[in-house]
C-alpha positions in Angstrom: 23.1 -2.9 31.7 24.6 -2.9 34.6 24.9 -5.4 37.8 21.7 -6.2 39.6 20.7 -8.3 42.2 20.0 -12.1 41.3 16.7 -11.4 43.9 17.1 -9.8 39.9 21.0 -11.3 39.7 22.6 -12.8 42.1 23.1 -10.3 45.0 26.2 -10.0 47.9 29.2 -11.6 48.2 28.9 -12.5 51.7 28.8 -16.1 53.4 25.6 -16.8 55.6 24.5 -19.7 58.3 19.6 -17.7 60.5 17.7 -18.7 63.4 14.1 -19.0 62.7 14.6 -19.5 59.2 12.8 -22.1 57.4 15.0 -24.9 55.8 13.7 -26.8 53.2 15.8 -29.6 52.4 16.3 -32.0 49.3 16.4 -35.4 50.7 15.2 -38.1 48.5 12.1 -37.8 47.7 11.6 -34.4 48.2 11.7 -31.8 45.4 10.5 -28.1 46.6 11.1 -23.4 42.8 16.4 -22.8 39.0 18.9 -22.9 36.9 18.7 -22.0 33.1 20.1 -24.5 30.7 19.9 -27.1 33.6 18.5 -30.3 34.4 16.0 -32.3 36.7 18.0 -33.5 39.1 17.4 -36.9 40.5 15.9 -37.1 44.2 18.6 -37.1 46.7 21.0 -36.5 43.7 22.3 -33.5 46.1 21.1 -34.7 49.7 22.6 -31.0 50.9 20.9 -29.0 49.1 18.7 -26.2 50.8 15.8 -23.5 49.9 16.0 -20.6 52.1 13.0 -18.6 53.2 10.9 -16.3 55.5 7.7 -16.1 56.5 5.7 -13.0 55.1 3.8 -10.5 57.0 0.6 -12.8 55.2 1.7 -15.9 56.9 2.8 -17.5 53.9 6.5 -18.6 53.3 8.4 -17.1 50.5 11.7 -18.8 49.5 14.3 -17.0 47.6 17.6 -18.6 48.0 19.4 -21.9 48.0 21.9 -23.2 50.8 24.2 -25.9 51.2 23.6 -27.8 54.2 27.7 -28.2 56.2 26.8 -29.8 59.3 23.4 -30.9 61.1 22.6 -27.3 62.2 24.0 -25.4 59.8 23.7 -24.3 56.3 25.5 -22.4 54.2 24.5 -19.5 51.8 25.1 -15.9 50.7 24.8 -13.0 53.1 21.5 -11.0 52.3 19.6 -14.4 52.4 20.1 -13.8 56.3 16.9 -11.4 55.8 17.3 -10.1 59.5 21.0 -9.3 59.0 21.7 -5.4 59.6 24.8 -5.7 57.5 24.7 -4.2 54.0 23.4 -6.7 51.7 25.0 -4.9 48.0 27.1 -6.2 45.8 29.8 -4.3 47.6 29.6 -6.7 50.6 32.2 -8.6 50.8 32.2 -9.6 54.7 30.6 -13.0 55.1 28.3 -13.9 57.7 27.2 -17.4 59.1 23.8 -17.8 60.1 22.7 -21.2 62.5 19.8 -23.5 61.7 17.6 -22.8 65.4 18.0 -26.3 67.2 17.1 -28.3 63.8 19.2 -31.7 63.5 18.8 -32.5 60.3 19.7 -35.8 59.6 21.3 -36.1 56.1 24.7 -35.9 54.3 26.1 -32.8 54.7 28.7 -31.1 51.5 32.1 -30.7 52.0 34.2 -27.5 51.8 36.8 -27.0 49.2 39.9 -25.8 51.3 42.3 -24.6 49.1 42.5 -21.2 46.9 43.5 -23.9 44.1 40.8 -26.1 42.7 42.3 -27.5 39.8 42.4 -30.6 41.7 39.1 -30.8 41.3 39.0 -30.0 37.4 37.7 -27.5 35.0 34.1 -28.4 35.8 31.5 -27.5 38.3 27.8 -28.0 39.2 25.5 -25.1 40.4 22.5 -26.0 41.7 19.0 -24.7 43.2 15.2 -23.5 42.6 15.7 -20.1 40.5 14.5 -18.7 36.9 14.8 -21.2 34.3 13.5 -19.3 31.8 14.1 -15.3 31.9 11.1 -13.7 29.6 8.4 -15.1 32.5 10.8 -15.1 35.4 9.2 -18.5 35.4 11.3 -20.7 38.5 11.1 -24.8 38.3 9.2 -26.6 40.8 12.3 -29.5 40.5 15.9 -28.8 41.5 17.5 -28.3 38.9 21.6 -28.5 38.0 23.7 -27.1 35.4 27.3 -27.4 34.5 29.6 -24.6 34.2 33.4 -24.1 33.6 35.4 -22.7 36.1 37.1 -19.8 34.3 40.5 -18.2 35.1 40.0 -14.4 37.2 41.6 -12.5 34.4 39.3 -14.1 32.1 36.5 -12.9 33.7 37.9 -9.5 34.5 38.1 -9.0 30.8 34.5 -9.5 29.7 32.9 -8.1 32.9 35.0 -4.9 33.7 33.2 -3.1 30.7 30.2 -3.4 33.1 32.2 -1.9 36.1 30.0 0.5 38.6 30.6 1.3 42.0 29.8 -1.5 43.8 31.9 -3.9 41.8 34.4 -3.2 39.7 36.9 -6.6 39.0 37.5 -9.9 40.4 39.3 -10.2 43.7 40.7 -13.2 45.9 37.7 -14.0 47.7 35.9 -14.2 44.2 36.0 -17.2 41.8 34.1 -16.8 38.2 32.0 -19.5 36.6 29.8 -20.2 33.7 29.6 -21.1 29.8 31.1 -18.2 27.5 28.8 -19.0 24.7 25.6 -18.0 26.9 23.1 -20.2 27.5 23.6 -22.3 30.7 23.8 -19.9 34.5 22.2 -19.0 37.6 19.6 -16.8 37.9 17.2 -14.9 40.1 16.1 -17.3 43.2 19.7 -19.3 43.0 21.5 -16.9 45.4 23.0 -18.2 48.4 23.1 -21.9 46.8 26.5 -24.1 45.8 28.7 -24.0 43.1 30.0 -27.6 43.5 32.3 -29.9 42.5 31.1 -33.9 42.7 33.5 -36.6 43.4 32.3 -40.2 42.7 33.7 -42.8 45.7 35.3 -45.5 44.1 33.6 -48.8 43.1 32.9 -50.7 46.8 31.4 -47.7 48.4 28.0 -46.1 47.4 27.7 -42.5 46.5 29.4 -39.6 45.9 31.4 -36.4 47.6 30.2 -32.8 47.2 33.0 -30.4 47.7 31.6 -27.0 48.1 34.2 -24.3 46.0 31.7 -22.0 45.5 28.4 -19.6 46.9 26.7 -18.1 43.8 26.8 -14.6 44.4 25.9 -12.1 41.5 25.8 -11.9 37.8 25.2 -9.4 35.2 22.0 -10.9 33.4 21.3 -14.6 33.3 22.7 -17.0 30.6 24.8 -14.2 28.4 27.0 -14.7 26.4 31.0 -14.1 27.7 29.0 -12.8 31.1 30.2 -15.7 33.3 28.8 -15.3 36.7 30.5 -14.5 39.5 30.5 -16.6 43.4 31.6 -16.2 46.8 35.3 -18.2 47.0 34.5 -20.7 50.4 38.3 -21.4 51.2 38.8 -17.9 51.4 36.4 -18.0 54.1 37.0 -21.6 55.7 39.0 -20.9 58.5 36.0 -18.5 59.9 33.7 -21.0 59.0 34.9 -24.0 60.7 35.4 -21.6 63.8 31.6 -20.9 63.9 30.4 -24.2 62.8 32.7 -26.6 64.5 33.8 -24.3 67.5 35.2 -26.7 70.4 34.6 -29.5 68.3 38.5 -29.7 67.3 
C-alpha cells in the first residue's frame, strides 16, 4: 500500500498557524476525539495542546487535527489543517505555512520549539500527542487526549524500511524531515493526529512545579497506522524556526 493521507495517514509536510478557525484547547479540566497504543493523558498534562477544526456547511464543527499552542495567538500545526489555504496540501508539500489564532489570547502555557537540527540532547525518546484513531478496524477516535511514546529513529533507518513504499509524492527522508515511531508496530499516530506535536518533555528540577515541552516535531504522514518497521514520518520545526519566530514574534525582538 502506498502513502495516504492521515485525514487517512497523516497528510503534508508543511508548518501551519488560521483566522476564523476554531481552537479547542486542553487546559485542565478540559478533555475534547488519538493515538494508537497510547494513553489517557492526565488533564493539563499538555496545557498546549490544540484540536483544530472548521465549521461545516451544516453548522456543526468538525475537528480533524491537533496543534501545539507557541504563543497566546498562535498555534502551531501541519499545513493542510489551514483548510482555506490555496497551497497544495499533498504529501509533496514541503513549504510550511503559519496560520494566526483571530484576536484569541489564550491564556495558558505555551510549548517550546526545539532549535537545533540535533536533538540528541533531548534523548532517544519522544511523545506524540492528540485526538486521532485509536483503534484502526472502526476508525474509532478517543474522546480523551491521548499520548504515546515513540523512538526517535536515525533518517537512514527510516529510509530503509519506507523507500520500498516510494511514489511520486514522497520518495526518502530529507532535512526538514525527522522519523519517529516503534519498529515492532504497535504504538503511532493516526488519522485525526495531523498537525499535532511530536514532543519531547523536560521535568524542572525539584523547587519549581512542572515541566517543559520542547516541540521537535509536527506529525505529518505515515504509511498505515501502528506497522511494523513503518515508523512515521514528521515535519522537522528547527528546520523551520527562524520563519517561525519571524511570523510569531515579528518586532517582538
Amino acid at each position: 500500500m502506498g502513502i495516504k493521507n492521515r485525514v487517512h495517514v497523516r497528510r503534508s509536510l508543511g508548518i501551519s498557524v488560521l483566522e476564523g478557525f476554531q481552537y479547542q484547547y486542553e487546559r485542565s479540566p478540559v478533555k475534547p476525539h488519538f493515538a494508537i497504543g497510547g494513553r489517557i493523558t492526565e488533564p493539563g498534562e499538555f496545557p498546549h495542546m490544540g484540536a483544530v477544526g472548521w465549521k461545516s456547511s451544516t453548522g456543526t464543527w468538525i475537528f480533524k487535527c491537533g496543534s501545539s499552542l507557541i504563543s497566546s495567538k498562535f498555534m502551531l500545526t501541519a499545513a493542510h489543517c489551514s483548510k482555506v489555504s490555496p497551497r497544495d496540501s499533498t504529501v509533496a508539500n514541503q513549504v510550511p505555512e503559519i496560520v494566526r489564532l483571530g484576536d484569541k489570547n489564550i491564556i495558558d502555557r505555551p510549548a517550546c520549539l526545539w532549535p537545533r537540527y540535533d536533538t540528541s540532547p533531548l534523548g532517544t525518546k519522544a511523545t506524540l500527542t492528540g485526538w486521532g484513531v485509536i483503534e484502526t478496524a472502526r476508525l474509532l477516535t478517543s474522546p480523551e487526549l491521548q499520548a504515546a511514546e515513540v523512538d526517535i529513529l536515525n533518517s537512514d533507518v527510516c529510509d530503509s524500511f519506507l523507500k520500498p513504499s516510494c511514489t511520486r509524492l514522497w520518495c526518502g527522508m530529507n532535512e526538514t524531515q525527522l522519523c519517529a515511531g516503534k519498529l515492532a508496530g504497535g504504538v503511532d499516530a493516526c488519522q485525526g493526529d495531523s498537525g499535532g506535536p511530536l514532543q519531547v518533555k523536560i521535568d524542572l528540577p525539584s523547587n519549581s512545579e512542572g515541566a517543559i515541552h520542547y516541540v521537535i516535531g509536527v506529525t505529518s504522514f505515515g504509511i498505515g497506522c501502528a506497522r511494523a518497521n513503518t515508523p512515521g514520518v514528521y515535519t522537522r520545526v528547527s528546520s523551520f524556526i527562524d520563519w517561525i519566530e519571524d511570523v510569531v514574534w515579528r518586532g517582538k525582538n
